[in-house]
KESEGU-121969 format. One record per residue (C-alpha): residue number from 1; residue in one letter; x, y, z. Coordinates in pm, whole numbers, plus 50000, padded with zeros to 5 digits. Each point is the difference from the previous one (the first is absolute). Layout:
# KESEGU-121969
seq=NUM&type=A&X=X&Y=Y&Z=Z .
...
This chain:
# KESEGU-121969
seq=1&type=X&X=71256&Y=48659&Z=56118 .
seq=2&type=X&X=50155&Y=50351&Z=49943 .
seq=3&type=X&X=50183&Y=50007&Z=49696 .
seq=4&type=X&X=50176&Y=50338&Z=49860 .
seq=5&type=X&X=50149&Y=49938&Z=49581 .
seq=6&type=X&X=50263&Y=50280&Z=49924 .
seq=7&type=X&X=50047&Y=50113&Z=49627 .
seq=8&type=X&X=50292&Y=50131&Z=49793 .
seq=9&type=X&X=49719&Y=50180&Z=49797 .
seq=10&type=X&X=49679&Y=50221&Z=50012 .
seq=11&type=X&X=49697&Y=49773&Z=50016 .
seq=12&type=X&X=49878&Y=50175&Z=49683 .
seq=13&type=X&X=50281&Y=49935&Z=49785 .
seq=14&type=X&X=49973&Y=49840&Z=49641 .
seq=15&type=X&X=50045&Y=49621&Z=49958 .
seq=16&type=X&X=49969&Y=49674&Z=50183 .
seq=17&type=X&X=50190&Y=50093&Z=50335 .
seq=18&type=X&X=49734&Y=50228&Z=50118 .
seq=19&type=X&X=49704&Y=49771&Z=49930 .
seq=20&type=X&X=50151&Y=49688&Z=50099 .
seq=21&type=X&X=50089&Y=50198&Z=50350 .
seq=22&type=X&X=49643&Y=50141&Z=50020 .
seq=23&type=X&X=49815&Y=49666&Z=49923 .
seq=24&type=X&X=50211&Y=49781&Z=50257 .
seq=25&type=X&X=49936&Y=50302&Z=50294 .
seq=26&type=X&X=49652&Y=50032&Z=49907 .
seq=27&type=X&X=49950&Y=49630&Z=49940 .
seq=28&type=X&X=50201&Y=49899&Z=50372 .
seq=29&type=X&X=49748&Y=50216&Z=50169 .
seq=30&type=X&X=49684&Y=49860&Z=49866 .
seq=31&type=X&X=50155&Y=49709&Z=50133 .
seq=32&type=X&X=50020&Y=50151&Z=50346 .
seq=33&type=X&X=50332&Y=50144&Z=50042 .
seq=34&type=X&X=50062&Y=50388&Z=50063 .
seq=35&type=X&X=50206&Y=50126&Z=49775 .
seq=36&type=X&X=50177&Y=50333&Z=49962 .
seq=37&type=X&X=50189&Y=50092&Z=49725 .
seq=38&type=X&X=50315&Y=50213&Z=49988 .
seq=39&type=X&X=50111&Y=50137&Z=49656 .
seq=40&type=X&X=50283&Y=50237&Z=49914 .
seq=41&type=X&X=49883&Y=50244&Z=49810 .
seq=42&type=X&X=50051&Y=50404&Z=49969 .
seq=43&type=X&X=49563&Y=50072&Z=49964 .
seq=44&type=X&X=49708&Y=49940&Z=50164 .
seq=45&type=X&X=49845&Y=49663&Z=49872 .
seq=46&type=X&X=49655&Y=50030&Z=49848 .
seq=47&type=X&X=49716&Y=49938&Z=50301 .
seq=48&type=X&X=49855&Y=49700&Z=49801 .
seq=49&type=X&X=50322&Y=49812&Z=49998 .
seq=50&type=X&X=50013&Y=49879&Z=50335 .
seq=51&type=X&X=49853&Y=50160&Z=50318 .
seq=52&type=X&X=50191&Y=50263&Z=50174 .
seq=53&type=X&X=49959&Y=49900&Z=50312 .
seq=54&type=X&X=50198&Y=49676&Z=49939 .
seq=55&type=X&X=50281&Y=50194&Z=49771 .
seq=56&type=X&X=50324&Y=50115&Z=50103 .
seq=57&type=X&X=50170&Y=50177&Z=49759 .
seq=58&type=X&X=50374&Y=50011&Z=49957 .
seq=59&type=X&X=50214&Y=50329&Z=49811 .
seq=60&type=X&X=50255&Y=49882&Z=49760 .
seq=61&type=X&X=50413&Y=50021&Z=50099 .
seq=62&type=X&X=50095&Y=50352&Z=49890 .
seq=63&type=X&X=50358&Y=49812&Z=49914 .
seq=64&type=X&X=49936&Y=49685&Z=49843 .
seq=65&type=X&X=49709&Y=49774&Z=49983 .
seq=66&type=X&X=50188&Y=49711&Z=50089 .
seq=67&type=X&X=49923&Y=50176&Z=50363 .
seq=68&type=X&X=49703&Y=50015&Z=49995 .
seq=69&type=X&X=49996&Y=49723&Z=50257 .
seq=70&type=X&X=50131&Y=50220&Z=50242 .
seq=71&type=X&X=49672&Y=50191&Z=50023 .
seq=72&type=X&X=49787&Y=49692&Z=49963 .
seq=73&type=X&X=50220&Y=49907&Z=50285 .
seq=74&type=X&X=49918&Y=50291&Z=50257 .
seq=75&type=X&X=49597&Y=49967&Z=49870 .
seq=76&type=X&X=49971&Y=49611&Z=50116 .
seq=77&type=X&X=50185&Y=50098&Z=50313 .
seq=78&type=X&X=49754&Y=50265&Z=50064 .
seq=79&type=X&X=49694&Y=49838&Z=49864 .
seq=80&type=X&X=50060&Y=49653&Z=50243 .
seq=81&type=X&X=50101&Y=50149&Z=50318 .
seq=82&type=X&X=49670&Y=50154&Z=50013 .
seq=83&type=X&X=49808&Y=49710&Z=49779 .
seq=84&type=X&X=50205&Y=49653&Z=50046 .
seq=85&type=X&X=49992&Y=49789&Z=49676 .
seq=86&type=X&X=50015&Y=49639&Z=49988 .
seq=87&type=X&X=50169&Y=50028&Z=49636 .
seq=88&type=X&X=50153&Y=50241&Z=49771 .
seq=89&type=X&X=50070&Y=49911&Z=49628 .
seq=90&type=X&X=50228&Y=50235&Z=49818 .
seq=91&type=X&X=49975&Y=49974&Z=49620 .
seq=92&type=X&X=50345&Y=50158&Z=49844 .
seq=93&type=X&X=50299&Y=50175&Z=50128 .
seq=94&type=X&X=49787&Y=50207&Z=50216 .
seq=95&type=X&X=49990&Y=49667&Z=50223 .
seq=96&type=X&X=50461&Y=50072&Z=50049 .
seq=97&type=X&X=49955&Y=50101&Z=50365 .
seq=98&type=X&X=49731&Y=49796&Z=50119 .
seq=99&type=X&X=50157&Y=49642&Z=50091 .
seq=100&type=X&X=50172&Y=50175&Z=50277 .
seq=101&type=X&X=49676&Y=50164&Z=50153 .
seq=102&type=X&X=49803&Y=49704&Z=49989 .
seq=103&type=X&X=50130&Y=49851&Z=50344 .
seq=104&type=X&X=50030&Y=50299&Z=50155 .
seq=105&type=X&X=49689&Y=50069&Z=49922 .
seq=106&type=X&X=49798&Y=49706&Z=50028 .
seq=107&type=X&X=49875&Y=49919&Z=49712 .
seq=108&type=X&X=50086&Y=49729&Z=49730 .
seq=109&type=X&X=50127&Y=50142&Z=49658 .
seq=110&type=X&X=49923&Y=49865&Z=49617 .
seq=111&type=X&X=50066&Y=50119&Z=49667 .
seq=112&type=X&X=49719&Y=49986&Z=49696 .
seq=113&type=X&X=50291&Y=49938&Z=49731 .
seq=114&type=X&X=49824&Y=50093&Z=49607 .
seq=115&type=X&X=50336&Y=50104&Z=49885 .
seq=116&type=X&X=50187&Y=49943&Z=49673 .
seq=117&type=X&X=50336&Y=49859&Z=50264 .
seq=118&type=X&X=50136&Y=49851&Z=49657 .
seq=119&type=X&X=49939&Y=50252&Z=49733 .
seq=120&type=X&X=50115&Y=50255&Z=50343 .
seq=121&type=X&X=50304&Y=49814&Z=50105 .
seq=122&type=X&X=50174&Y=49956&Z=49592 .
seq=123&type=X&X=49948&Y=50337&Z=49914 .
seq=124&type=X&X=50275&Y=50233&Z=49818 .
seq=125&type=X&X=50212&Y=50263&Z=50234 .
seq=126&type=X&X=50285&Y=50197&Z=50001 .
seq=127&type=X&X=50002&Y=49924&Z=50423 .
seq=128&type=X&X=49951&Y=49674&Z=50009 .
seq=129&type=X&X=50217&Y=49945&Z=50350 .
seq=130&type=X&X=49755&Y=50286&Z=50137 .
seq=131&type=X&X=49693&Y=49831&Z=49880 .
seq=132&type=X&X=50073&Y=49673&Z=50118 .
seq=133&type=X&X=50022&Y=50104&Z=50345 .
seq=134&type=X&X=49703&Y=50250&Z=49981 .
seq=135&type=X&X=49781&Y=49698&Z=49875 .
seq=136&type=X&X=50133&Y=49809&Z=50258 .
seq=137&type=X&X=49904&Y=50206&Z=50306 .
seq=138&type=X&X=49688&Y=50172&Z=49829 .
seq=139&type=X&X=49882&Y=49761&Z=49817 .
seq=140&type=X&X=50092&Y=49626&Z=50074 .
seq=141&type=X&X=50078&Y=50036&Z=50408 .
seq=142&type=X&X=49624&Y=50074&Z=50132 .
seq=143&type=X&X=49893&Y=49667&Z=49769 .
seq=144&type=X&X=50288&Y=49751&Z=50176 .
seq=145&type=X&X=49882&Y=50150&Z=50314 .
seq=146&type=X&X=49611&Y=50014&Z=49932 .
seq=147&type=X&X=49838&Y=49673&Z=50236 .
seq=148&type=X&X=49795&Y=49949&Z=49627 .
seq=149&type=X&X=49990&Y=50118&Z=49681 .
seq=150&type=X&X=49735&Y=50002&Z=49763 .
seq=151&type=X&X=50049&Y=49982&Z=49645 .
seq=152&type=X&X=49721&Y=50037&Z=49713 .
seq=153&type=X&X=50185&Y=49683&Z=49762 .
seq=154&type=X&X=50174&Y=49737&Z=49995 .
seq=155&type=X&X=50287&Y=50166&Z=49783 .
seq=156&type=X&X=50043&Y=50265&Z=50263 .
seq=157&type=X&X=49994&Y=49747&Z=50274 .
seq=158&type=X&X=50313&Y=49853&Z=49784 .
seq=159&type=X&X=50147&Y=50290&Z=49994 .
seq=160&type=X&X=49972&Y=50098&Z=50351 .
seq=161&type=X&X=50174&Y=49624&Z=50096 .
seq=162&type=X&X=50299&Y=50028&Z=49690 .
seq=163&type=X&X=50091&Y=50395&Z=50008 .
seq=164&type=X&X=49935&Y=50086&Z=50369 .
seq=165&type=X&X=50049&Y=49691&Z=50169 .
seq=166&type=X&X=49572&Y=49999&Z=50212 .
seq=167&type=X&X=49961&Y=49658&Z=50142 .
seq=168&type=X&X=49722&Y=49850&Z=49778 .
seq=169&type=X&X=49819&Y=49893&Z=50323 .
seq=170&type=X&X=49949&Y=50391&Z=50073 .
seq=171&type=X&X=49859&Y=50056&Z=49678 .
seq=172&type=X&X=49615&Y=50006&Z=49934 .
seq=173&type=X&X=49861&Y=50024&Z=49661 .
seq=174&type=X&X=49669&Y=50228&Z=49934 .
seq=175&type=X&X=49948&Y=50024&Z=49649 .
seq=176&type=X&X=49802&Y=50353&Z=49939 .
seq=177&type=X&X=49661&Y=50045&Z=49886 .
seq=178&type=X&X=49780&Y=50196&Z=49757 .
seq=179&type=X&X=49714&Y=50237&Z=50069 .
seq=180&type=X&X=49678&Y=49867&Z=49916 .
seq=181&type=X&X=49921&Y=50286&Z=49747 .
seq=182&type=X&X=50275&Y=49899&Z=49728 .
seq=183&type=X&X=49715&Y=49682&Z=50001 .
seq=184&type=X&X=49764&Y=50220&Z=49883 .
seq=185&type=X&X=50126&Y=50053&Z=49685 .
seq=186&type=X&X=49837&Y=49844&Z=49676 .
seq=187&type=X&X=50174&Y=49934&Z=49664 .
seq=188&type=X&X=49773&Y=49887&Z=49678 .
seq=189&type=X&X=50193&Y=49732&Z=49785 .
seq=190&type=X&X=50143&Y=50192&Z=49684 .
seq=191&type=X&X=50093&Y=49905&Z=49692 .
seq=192&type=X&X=50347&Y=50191&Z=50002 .
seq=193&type=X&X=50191&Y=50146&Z=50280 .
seq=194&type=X&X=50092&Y=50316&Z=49951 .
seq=195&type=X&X=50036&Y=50167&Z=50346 .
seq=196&type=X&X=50316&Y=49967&Z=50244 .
seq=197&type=X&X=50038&Y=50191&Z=50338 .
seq=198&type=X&X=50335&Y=49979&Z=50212 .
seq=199&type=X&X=49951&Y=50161&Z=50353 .
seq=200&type=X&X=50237&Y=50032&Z=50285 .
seq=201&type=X&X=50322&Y=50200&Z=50082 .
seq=202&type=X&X=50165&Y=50177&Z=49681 .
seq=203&type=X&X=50344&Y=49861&Z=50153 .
seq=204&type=X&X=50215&Y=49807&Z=49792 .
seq=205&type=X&X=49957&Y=49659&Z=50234 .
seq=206&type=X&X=49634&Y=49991&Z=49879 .
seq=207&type=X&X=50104&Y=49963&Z=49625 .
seq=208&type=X&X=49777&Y=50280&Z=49856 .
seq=209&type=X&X=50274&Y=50031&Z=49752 .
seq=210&type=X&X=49999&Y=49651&Z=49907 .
seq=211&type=X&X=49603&Y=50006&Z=49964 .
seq=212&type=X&X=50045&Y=50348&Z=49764 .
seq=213&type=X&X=50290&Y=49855&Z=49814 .
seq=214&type=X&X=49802&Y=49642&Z=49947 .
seq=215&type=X&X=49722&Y=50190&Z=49875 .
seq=216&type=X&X=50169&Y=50216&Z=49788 .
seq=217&type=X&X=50197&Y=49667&Z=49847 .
seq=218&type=X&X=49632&Y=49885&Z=49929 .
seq=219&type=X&X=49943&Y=50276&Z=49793 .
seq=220&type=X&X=50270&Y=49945&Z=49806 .
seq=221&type=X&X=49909&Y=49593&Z=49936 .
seq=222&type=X&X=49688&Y=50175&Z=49872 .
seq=223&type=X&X=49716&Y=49998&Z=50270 .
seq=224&type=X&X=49901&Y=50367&Z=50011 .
seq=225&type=X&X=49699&Y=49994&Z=50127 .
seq=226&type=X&X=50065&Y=50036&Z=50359 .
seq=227&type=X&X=49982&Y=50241&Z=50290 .
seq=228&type=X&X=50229&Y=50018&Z=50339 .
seq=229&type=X&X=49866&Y=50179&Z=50281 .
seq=230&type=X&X=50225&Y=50058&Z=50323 .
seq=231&type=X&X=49885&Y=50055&Z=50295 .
seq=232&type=X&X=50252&Y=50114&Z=50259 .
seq=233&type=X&X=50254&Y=50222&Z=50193 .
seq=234&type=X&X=50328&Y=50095&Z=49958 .
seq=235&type=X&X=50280&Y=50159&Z=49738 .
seq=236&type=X&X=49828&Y=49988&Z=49633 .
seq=237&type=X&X=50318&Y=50168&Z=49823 .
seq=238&type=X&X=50169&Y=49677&Z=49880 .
seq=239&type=X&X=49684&Y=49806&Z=49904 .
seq=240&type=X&X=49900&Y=50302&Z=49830 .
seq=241&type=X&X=50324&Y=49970&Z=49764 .
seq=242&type=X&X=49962&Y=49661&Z=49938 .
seq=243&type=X&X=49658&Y=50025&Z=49893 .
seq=244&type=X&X=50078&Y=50283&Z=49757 .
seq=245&type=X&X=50311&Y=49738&Z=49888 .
seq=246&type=X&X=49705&Y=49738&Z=49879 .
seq=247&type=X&X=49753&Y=50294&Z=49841 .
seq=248&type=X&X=49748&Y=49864&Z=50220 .
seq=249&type=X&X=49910&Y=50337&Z=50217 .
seq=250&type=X&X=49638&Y=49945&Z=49849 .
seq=251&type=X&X=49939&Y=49678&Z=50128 .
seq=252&type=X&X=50136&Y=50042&Z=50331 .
seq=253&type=X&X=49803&Y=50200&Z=50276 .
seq=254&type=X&X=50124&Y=50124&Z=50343 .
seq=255&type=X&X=49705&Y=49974&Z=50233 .
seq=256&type=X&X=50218&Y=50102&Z=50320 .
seq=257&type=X&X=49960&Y=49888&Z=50365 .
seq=258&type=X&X=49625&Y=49855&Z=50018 .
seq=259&type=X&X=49803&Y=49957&Z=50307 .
seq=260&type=X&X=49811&Y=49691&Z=50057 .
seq=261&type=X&X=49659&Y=50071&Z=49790 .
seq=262&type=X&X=50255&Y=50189&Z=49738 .
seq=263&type=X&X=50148&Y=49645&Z=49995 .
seq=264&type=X&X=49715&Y=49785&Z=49971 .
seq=265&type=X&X=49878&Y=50186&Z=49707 .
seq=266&type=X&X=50325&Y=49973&Z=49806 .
seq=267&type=X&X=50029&Y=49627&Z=50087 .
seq=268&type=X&X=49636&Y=49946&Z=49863 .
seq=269&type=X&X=50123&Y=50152&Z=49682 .
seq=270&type=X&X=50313&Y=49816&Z=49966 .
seq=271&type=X&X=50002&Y=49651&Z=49840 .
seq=272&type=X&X=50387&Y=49892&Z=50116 .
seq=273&type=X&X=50230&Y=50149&Z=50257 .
seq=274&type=X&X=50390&Y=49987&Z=49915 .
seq=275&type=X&X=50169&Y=50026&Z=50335 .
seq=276&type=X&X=50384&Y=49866&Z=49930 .
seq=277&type=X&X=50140&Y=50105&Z=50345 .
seq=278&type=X&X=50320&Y=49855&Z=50048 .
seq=279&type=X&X=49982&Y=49899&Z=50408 .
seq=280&type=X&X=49655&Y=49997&Z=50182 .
seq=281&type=X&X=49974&Y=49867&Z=50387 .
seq=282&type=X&X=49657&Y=49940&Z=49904 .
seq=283&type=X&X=49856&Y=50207&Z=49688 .
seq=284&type=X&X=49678&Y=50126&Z=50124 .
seq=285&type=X&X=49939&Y=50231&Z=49657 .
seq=286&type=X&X=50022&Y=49647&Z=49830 .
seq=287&type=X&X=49742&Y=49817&Z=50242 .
seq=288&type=X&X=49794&Y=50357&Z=49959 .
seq=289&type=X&X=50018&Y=49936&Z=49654 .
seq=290&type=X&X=49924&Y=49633&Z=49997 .
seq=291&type=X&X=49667&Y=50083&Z=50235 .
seq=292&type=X&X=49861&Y=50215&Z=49783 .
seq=293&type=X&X=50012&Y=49748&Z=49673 .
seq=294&type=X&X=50292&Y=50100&Z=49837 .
seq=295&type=X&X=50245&Y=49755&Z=49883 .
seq=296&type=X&X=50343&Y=50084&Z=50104 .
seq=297&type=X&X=50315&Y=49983&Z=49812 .
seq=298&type=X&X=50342&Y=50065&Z=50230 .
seq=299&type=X&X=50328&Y=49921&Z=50068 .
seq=300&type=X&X=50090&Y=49655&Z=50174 .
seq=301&type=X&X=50145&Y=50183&Z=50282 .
seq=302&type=X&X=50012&Y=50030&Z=50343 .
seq=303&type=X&X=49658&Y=49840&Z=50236 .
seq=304&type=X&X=49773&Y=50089&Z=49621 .
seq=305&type=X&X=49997&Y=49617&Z=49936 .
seq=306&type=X&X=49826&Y=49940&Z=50308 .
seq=307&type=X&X=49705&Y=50273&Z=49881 .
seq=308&type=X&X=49966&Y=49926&Z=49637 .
seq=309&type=X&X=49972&Y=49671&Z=49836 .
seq=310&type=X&X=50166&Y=49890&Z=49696 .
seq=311&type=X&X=49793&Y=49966&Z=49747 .
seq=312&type=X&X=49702&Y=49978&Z=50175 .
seq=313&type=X&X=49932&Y=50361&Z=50138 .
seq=314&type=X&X=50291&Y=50176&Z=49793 .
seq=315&type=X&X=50308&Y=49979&Z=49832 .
seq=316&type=X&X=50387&Y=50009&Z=50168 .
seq=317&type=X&X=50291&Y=50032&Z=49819 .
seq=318&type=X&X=50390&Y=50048&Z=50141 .
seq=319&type=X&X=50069&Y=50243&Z=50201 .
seq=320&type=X&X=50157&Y=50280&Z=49729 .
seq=321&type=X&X=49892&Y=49851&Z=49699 .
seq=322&type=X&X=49783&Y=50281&Z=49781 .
seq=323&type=X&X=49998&Y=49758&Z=49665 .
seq=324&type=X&X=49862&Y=49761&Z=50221 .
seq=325&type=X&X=49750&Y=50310&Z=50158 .
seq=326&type=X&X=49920&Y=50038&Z=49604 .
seq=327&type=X&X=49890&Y=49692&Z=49957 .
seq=328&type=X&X=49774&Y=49944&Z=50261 .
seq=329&type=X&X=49824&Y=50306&Z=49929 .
seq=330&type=X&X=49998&Y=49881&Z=49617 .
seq=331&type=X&X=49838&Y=49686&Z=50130 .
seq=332&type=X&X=49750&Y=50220&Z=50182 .
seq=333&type=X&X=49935&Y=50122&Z=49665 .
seq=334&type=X&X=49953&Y=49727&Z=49822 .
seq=335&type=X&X=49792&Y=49805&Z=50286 .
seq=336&type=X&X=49742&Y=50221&Z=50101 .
seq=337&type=X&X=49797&Y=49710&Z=50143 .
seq=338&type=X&X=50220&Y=49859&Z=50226 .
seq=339&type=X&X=50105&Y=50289&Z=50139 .
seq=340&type=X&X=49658&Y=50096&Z=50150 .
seq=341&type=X&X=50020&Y=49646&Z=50155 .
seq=342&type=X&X=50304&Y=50055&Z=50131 .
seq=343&type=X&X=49859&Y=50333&Z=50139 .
seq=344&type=X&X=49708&Y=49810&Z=50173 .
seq=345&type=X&X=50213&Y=49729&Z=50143 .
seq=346&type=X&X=50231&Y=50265&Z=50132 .
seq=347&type=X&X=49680&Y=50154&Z=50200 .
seq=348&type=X&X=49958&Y=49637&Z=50148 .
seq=349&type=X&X=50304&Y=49954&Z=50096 .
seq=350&type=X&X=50028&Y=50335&Z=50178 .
seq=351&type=X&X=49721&Y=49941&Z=50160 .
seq=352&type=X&X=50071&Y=49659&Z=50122 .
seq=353&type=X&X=50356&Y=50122&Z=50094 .
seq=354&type=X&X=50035&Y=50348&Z=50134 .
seq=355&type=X&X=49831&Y=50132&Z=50281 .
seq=356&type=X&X=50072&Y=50320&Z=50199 .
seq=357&type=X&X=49779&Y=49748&Z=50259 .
seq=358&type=X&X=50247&Y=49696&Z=50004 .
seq=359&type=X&X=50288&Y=50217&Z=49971 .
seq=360&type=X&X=49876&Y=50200&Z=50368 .
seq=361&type=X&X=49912&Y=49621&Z=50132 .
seq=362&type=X&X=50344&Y=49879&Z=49935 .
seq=363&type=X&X=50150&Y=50279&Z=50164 .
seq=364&type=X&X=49784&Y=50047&Z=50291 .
seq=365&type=X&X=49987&Y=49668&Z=50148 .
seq=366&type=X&X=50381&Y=49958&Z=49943 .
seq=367&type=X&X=50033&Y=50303&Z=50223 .
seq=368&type=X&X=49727&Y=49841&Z=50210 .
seq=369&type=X&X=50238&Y=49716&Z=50078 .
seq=370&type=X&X=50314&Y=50217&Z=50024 .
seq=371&type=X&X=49870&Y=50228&Z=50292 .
seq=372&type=X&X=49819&Y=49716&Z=50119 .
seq=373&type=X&X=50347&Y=49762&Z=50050 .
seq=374&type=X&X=50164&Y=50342&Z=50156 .
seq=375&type=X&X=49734&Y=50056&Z=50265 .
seq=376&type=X&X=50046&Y=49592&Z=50106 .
């Protein structure tokens, strides 16, 4: 089976989207499919992110990168008159144009949705008439006319049925999974916890301001011997005023965007990781986290009940709530002990859980069945 996966991004961007795309392709070919990847990006990608013979790369709109899918567009048409795909998936609004190629071009067409649609949809704007209809022909069109949809939660599957109106019976679940090496990691039990990393996107969804601002509340309550390390991309000038607001500038430490190793060796210093996002499709930083024997504390929001536990591999509080943020780190605090244990159950139940394996099974023999039914 010849599958080609476009992206809205470079394949070596920061955060989950890139990895989640490159573990599904690379995953879906050990499996046995051919898979070519198609990103829109304005550089070269890096040789030893995919090979080049199966990448087609795609130069941003020059107007708006909405239309982006128009070049994506011309690319697939170009790529599969020459190299006829059984299936394209499309992954964001650089999927807009292709719906309408598919039958011309014979292939089927599916969308890999790992999208905030909710947190996306109720956002603020002066142009809200102009958005609607933007997110409705960009955004929501190529998943109504995808033949299946695959979704890394539950939540998002909700989403995708309430907000856009998917027929649940076109909707697969894959949950994501976690590289092996964030098992690696090994924590000694300590008498005090002292150490708290938060790494991700500096963008306000994340709650980096609500991790600094619980922190610095902590300080206040009189727990002052802490330390904050963030790890992570994005505009620091706020976050940076807020932590001079609290007087904590000597306990907080910007470690920027890491690579992998970079990572590992942070997360092997870090005792608790405070990742409050406020909407997650799936929240792979948090099952990161969890893998690598941290306990997690985080908002309720979004598909992060379905990746932490209550209680038993971290701590959730209501979405928005930062007294509620300062007391479960207060409680991390003041129970050392069972925060380690909820830091090795969290590595079980990653493990058990999330696999970049199952999550490449699930989609490959649904597309399996979907080609095969065409072809009879």
């Amino acid at each position: 089976m010849r599958i080609l996966i476009t992206s809205a991004a470079p394949l070596d961007g920061f955060g989950g989207g890139s990895v989640h795309l490159l573990e599904i392709a690379s995953h879906l070919q050990r499996a046995g499919a051919e898979i070519y990847l198609m990103p829109v990006t304005d550089h070269k990608t890096p040789p030893d992110i995919w090979p080049a013979e199966q990448l087609i790369e795609v130069r941003p709109a020059r107007i708006h990168y909405l239309l982006d899918g128009l070049g994506v567009a011309r690319s697939v048409r170009k790529f599969a008159a020459s190299n006829p795909v059984d299936m394209v998936l499309g992954w964001q609004h650089e999927a807009a144009f292709l719906p309408g190629l598919a039958p011309k071009m014979g292939f089927l067409f599916g969308m890999l949705a790992a999208f905030p649609y909710g947190a996306w949809s109720g956002r603020d704007t002066r142009w809200r008439t102009i958005k609607q209809l933007s997110d409705e022909f960009f955004r929501c069109r190529p998943l109504k006319k995808a033949s299946i949809v695959f979704t890394p939660s539950e939540f998002t599957r909700q989403e995708l049925i309430s907000l856009i109106g998917i027929p649940k019976e076109k909707i697969q679940v894959a949950p994501l999974g976690v590289d092996s090496v964030f098992n690696s990691i090994q924590h000694e039990p300590r008498s005090a916890i002292r150490n708290f990393i938060f790494f991700g996107s500096l963008a306000s969804i994340k709650g980096v301001q609500d991790a600094v601002s619980a922190l610095g509340q902590v300080k206040k309550d009189g727990y002052f011997n802490w330390k904050l390390k963030i790890a992570g991309w994005g505009d620091r000038e706020q976050l940076m005023e807020l932590i001079r607001q609290y007087g904590i500038e000597s306990q907080v430490e910007f470690l920027g965007a890491l690579n992998r190793c970079e990572l590992v060796d942070q997360l092997a210093w870090a005792q608790v990781a405070v990742l409050p996002s406020y909407s997650e499709s799936f929240g792979l930083s948090i099952a990161e986290a969890q893998a690598s024997g941290l306990p997690v504390i985080a908002y309720r929001a979004g598909a992060v009940p379905e990746v932490v536990k209550h209680g038993s591999t971290g701590l959730l509080v209501p979405r928005g709530d930062v007294a509620a943020l300062v007391g479960a780190i207060i409680q991390a605090f003041e129970n050392p002990e069972r925060f380690y244990q909820m830091g090795l159950a969290g590595r079980e139940h990653v493990r058990a859980r999330f696999s970049w394996e199952k999550s490449a099974q699930i989609i490959h023999s649904s597309l399996l069945s979907l080609t095969g039914a065409r072809r009879s």
